[in-house]
MARBA-3410 file (N, C-alpha, C, O; in Angstrom, 1 decimal):
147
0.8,-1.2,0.0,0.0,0.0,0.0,0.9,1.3,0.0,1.9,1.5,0.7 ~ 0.4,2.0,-0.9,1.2,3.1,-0.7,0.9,4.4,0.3,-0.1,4.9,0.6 ~ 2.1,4.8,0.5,1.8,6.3,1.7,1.6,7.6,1.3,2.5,8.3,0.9 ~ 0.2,8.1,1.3,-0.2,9.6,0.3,0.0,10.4,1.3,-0.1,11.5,0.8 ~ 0.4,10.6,2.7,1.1,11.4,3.4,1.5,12.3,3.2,1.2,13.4,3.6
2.4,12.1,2.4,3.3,13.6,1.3,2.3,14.5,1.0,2.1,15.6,1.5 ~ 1.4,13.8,-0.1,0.3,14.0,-1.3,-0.6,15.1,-0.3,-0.7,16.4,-0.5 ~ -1.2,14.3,0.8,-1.9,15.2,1.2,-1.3,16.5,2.2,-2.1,17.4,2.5 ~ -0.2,16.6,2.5,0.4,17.7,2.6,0.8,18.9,1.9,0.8,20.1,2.2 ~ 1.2,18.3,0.6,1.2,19.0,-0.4,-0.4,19.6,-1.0,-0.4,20.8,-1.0
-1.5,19.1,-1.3,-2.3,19.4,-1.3,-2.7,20.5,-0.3,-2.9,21.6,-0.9 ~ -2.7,20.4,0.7,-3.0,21.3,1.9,-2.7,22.3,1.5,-3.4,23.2,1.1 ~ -0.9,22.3,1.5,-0.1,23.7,1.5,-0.9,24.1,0.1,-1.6,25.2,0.2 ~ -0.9,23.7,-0.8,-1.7,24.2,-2.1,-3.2,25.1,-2.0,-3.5,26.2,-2.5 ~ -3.8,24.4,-1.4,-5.4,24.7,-0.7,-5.0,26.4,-0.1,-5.4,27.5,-0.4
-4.2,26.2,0.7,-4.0,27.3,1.3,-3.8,28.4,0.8,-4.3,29.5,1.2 ~ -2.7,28.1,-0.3,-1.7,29.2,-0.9,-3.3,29.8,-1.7,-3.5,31.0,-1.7 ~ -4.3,28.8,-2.5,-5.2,29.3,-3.2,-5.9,30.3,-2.0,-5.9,31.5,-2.4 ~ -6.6,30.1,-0.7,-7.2,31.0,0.0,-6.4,32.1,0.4,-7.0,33.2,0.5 ~ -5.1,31.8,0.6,-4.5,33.2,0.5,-4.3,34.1,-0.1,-4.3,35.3,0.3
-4.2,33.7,-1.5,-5.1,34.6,-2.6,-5.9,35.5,-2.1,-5.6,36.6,-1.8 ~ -7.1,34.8,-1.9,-8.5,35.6,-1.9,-8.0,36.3,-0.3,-8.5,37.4,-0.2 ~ -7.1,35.9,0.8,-7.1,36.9,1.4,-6.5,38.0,1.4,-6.7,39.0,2.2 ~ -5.7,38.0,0.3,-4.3,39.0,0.3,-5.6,40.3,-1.0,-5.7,41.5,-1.3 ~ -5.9,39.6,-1.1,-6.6,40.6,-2.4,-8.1,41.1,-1.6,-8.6,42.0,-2.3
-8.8,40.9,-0.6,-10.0,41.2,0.1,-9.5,42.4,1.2,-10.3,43.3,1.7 ~ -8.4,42.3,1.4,-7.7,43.1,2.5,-7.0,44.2,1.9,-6.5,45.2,2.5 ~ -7.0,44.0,0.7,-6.1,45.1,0.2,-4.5,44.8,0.3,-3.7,45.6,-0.1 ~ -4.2,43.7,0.9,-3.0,44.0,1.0,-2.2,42.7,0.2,-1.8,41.6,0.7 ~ -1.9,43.7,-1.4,-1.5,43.5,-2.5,0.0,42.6,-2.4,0.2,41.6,-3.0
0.8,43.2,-1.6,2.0,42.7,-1.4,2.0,41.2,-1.0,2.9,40.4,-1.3 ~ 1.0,40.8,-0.3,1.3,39.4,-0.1,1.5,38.3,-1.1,2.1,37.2,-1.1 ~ 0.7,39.3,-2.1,0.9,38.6,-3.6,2.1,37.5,-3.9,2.2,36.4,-4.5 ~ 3.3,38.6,-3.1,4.9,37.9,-3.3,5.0,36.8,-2.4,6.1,36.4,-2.0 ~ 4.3,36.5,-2.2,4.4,35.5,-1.2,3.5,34.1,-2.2,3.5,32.8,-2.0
2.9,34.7,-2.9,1.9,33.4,-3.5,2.4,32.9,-4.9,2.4,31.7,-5.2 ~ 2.8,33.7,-5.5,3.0,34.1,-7.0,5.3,33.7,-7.2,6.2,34.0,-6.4 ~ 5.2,33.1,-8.5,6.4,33.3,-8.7,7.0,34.7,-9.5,6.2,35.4,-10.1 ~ 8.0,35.1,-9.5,7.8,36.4,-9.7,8.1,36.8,-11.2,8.3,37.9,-11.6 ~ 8.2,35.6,-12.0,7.8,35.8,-13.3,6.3,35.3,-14.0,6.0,35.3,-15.1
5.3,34.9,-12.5,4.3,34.4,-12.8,3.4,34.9,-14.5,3.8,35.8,-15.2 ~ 2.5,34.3,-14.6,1.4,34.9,-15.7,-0.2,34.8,-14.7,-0.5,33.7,-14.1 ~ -1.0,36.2,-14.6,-2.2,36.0,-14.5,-3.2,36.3,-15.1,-3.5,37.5,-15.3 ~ -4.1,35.3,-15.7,-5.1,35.7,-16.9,-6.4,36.1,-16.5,-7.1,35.3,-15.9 ~ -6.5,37.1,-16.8,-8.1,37.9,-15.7,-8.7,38.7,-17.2,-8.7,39.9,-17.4
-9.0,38.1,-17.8,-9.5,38.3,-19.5,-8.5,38.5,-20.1,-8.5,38.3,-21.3 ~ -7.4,38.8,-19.5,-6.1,39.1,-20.4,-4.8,39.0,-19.5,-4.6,39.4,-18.3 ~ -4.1,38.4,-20.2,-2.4,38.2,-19.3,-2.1,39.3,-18.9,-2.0,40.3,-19.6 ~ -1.8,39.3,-17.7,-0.8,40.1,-16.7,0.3,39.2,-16.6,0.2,38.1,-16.0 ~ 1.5,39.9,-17.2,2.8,39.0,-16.5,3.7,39.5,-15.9,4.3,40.4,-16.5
4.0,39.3,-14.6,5.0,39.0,-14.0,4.1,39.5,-12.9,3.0,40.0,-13.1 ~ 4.8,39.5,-11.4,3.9,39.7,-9.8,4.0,41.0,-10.2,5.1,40.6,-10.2 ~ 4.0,42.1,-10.5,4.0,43.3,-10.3,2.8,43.8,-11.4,2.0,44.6,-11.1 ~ 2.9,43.2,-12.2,1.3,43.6,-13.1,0.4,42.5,-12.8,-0.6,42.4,-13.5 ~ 0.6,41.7,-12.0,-0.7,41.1,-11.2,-1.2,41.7,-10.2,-2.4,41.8,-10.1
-0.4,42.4,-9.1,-0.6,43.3,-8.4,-1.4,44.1,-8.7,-2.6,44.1,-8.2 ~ -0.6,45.2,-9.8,-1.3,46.4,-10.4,-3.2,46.1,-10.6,-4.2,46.7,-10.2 ~ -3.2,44.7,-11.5,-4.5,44.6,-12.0,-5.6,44.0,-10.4,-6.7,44.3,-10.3 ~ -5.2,43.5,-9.9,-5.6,43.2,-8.6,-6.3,44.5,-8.0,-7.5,44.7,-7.8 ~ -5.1,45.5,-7.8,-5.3,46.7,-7.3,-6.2,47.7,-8.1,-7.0,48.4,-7.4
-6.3,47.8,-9.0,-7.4,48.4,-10.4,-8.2,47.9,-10.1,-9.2,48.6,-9.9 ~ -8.5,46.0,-9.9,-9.6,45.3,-10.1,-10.7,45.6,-9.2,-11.8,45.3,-9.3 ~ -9.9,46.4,-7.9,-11.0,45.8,-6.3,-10.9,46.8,-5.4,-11.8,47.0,-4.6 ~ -9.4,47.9,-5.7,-9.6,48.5,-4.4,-10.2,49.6,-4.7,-9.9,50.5,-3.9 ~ -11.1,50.1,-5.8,-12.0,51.2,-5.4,-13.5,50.6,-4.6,-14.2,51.1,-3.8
-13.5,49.7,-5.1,-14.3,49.1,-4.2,-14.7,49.3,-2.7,-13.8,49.6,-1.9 ~ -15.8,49.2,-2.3,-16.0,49.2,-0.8,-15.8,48.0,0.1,-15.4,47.7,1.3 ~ -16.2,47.4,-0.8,-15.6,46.0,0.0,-16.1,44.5,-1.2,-17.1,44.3,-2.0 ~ -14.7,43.5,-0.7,-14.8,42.8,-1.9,-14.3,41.1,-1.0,-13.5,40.9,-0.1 ~ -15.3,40.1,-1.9,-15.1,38.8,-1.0,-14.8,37.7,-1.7,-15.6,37.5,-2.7
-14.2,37.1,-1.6,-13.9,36.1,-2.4,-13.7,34.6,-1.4,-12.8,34.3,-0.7 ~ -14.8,33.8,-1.9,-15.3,32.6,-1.6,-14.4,31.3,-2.1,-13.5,31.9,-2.7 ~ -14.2,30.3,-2.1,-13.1,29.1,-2.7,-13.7,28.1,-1.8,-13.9,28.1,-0.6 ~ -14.0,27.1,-2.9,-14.4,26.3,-2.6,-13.9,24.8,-3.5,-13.3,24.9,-4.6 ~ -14.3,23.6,-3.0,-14.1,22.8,-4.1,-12.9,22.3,-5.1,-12.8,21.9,-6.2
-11.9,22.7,-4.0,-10.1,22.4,-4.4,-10.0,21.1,-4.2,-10.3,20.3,-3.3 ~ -9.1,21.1,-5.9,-8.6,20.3,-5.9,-6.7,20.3,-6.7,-6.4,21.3,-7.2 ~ -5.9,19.3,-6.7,-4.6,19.4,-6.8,-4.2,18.1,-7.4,-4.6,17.2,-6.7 ~ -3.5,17.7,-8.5,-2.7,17.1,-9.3,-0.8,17.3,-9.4,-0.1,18.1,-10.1 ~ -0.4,16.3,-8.4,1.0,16.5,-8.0,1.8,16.0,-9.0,1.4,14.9,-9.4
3.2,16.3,-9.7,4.0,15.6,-10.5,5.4,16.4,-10.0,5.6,17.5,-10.4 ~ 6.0,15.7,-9.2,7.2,15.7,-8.8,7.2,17.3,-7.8,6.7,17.5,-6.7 ~ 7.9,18.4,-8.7,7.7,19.8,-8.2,6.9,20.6,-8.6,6.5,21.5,-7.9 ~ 6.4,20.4,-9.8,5.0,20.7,-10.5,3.5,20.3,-9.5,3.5,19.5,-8.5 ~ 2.5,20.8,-10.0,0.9,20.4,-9.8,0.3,21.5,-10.6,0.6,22.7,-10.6
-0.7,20.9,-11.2,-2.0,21.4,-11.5,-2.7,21.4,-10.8,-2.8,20.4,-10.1 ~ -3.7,22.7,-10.4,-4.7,22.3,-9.1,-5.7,23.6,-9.5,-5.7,24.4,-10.4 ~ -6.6,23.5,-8.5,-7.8,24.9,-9.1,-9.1,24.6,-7.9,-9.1,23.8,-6.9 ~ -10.1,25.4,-8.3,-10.8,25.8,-7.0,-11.8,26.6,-7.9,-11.6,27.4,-8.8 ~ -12.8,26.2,-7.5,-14.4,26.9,-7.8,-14.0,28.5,-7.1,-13.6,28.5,-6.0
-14.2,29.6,-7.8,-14.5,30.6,-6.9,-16.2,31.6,-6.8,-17.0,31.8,-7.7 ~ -16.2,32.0,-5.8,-18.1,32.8,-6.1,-17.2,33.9,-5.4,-16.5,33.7,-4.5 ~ -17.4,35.4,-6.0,-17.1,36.8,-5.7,-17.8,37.4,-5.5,-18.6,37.3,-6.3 ~ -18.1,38.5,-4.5,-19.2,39.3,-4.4,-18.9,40.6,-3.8,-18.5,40.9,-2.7 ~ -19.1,41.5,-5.0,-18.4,43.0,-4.8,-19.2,43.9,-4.7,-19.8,44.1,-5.7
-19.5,45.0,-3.4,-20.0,45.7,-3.2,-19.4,46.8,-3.0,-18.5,46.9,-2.2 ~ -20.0,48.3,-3.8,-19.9,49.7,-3.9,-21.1,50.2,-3.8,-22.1,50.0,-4.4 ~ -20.8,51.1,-2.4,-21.5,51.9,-1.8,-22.1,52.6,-2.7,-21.2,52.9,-3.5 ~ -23.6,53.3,-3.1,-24.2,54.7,-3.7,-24.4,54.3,-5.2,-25.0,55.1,-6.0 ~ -23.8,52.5,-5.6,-24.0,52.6,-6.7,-25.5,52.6,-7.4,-26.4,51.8,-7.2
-25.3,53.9,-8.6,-27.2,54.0,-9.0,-27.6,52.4,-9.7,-27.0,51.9,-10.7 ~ -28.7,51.8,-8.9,-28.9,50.5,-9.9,-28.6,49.3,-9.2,-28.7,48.2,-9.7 ~ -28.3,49.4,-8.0,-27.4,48.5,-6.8,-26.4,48.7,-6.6,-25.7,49.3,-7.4 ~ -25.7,48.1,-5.4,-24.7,48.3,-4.7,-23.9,46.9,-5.1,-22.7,47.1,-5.1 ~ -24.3,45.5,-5.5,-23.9,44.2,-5.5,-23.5,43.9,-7.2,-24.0,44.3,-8.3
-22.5,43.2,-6.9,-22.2,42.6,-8.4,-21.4,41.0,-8.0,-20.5,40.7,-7.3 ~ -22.1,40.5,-8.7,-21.6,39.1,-7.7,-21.2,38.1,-9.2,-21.9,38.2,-10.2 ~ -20.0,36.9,-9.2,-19.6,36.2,-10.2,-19.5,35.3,-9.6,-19.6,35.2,-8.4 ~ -19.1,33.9,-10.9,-18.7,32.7,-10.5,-18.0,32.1,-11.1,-18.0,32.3,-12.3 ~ -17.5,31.5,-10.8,-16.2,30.4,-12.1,-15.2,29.8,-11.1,-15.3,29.8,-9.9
-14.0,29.2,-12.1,-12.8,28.7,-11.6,-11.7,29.2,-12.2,-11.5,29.7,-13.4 ~ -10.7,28.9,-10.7,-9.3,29.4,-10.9,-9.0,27.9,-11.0,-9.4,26.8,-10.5 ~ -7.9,28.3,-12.3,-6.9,27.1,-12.6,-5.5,27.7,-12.6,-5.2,28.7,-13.2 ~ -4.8,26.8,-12.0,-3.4,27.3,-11.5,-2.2,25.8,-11.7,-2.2,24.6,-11.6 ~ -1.6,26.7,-12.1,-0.2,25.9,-12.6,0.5,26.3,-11.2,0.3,27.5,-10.8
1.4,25.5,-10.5,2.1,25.8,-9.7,3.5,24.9,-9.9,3.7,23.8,-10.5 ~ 4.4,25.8,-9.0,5.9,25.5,-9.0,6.6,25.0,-7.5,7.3,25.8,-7.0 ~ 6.6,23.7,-6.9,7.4,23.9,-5.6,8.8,24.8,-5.5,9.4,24.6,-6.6 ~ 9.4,25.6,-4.9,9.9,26.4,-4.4,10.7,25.5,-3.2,10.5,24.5,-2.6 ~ 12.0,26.6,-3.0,12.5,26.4,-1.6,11.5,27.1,-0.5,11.5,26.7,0.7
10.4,28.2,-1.1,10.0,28.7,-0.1,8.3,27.7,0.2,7.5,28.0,1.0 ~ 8.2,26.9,-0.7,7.0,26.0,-0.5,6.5,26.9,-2.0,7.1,27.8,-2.4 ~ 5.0,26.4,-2.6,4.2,26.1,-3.2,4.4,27.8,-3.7,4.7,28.8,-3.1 ~ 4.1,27.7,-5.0,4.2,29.0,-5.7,3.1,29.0,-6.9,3.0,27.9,-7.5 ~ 2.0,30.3,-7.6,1.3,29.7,-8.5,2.7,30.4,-9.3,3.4,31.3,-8.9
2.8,29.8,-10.7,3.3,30.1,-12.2,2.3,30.9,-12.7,2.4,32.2,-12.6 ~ 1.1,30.1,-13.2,0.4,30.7,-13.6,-1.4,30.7,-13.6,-1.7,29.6,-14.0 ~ -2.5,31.4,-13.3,-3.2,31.6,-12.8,-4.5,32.1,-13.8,-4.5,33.3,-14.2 ~ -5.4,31.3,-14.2,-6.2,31.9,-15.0,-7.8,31.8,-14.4,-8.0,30.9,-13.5 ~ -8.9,32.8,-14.8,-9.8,32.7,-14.7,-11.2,32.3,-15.5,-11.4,33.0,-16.5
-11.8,31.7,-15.4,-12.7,31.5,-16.2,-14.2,31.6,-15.0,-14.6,30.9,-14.1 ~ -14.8,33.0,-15.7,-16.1,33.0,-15.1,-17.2,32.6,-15.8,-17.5,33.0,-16.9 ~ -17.9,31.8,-15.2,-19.6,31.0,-15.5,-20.2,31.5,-15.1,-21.2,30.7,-15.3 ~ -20.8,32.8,-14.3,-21.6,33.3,-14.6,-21.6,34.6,-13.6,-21.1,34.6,-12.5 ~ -22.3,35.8,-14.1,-22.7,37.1,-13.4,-23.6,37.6,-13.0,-24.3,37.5,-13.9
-24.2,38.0,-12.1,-25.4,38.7,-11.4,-25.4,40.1,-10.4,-24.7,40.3,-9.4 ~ -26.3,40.7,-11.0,-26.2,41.8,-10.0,-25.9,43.2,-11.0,-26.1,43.3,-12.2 ~ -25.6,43.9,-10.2,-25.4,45.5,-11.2,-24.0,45.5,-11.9,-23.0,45.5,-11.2 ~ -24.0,45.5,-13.5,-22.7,45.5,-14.0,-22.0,46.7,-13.7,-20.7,46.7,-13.9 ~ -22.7,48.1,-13.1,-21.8,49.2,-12.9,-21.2,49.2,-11.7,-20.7,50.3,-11.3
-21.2,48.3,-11.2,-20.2,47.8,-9.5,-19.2,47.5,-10.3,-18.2,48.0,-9.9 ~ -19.0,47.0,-11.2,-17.8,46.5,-12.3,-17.4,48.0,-13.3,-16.2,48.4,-13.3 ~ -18.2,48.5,-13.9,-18.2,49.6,-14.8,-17.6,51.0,-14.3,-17.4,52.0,-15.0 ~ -17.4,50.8,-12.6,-17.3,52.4,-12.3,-15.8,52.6,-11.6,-15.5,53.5,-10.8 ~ -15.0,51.3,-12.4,-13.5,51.8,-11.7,-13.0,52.8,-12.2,-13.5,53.3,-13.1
-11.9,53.4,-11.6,-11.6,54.8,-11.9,-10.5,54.0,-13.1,-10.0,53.0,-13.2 ~ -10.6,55.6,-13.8,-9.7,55.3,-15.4,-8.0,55.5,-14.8,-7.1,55.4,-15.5
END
């Protein structure tokens, strides 16, 4: 019989690194980024951002005029090959701006798919794409970031 011990450690640390995501970006605080991301990473959010510094950037454009922004993860899972994995996670978002005419809510859904790299410093994403399945709520919670 074999020992998945490792497997499911690795997994964990992976699970995590995805929730950390969603906390480093809910909080505003962008910089943790460096801590999740390799620093030539690619993030595809309709369109490639590469490297941690224009993932940041678009992060920071994406959310912090916002009043407040949540991001849910659920349903992770992870594919291990050696220092490599594939792994990804259902996400539901729900972004709220105060005063907006038409509502205040704009809420999404889909999955993050993530290429990741073990590290000396543990689990790192490469690269990170989105694919949303579906929208609801006022598109101008989305439409009224500043230029």
């Amino acid at each position: 019989m074999e020992n998945h011990e490792n497997d499911y450690k690795h997994k964990e640390a992976i699970r995590e690194l995805q929730i950390s995501y969603s906390i480093a970006i809910d909080s505003g605080k962008y910089d943790l980024l460096d801590d999740i991301f390799t620093p030539n990473a690619v993030g595809i959010y309709g369109r490639p951002y590469e490297g941690i510094e224009a993932i940041k950037q678009a992060m920071f454009a994406g959310c912090d005029y916002l009043t407040s922004v949540q991001h849910l993860n659920g349903n992770h899972w992870a594919s291990i090959a050696g220092n490599r994995a594939n792994a990804g996670c259902y996400l539901h978002v729900i972004q709220y701006l105060k005063d907006t005419p038409g509502g205040d809510f704009h809420e999404m859904g889909g999955i993050y798919m993530d290429e990741l790299l073990l590290t000396e410093q543990g689990w790192r994403i490469e690269n990170r794409e989105i694919e949303i399945k579906w929208a609801k709520g006022n598109p101008l919670v989305r439409d009224s970031k500043p230029s």
